[in-house]
N, C-alpha and C positions, 0 to 999 in steps of 0.2 A: 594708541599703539597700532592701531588697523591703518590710519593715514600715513603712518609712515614708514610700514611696512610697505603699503601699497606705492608709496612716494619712490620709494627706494626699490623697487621693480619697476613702473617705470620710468627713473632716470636710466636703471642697468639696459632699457630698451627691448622690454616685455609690452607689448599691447594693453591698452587700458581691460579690457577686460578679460585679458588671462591675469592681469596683476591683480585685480580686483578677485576672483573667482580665490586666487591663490592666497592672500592676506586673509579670506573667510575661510577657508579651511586651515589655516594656521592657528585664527582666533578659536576655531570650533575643537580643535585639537586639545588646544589651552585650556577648554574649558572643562573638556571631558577628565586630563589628567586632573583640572581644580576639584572637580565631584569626586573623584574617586579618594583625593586626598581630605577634602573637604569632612568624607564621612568621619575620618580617624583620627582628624583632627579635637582637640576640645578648646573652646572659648572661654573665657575668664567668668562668662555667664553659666557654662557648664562647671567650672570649678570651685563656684561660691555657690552652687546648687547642691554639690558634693558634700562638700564642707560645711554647709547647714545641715544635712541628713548626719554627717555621722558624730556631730555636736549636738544632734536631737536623738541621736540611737543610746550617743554617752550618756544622758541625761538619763534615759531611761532604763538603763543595765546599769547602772550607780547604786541602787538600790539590790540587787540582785547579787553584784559584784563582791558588796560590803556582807552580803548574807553567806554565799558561798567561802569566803575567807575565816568568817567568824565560826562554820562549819570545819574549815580545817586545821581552824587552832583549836577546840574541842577532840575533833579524832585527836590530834597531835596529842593533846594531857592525855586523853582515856588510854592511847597507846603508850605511852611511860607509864602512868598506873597499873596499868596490865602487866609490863615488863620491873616494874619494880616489887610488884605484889606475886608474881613469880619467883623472883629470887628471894623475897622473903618466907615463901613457902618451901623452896629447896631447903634454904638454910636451916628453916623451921625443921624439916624431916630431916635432915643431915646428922642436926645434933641428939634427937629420939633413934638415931640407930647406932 
């Protein structure tokens, strides 16, 4: 790309080395925005690096996952037994008075 930048300055009738000086500061330009973009960019190497970590996090909250569930179908009965051993107590005192 730099030859034919510079090519095409001078055919327009730029001096060889103002064409030259100008084609490397055009390149240098290029490359500055490519680093800046470059950072925020991700690669397909970045994204199956990803994707093995949170394939290896699942793996290991699977266990954990299944424990905290099985914890809230538990509350869940105890919480109807509560509420149903409640109103059988009402009912109980209702009909003693």
């Amino acid at each position: 790309m730099e030859l034919e930048i510079y090519s095409a300055f001078v055919k327009a009738g730029v001096p060889e080395s103002d064409a030259r000086a100008a084609a490397e500061s055009i390149n240098k330009e290029i490359d500055k925005r490519y680093a800046v973009h470059a950072q925020q960019l991700a690669t397909r190497g970045d994204v199956e690096s990803v994707r093995k970590e949170v394939a290896e996090a699942e793996i290991r909250l699977t266990p954990s996952i299944t424990e905290v569930q099985k914890s809230i179908v538990d509350m869940q009965r105890r919480t109807i037994a509560a509420v149903f051993g409640g109103m059988v107590a009402f009912a109980a005192i209702q009909k003693l008075l």
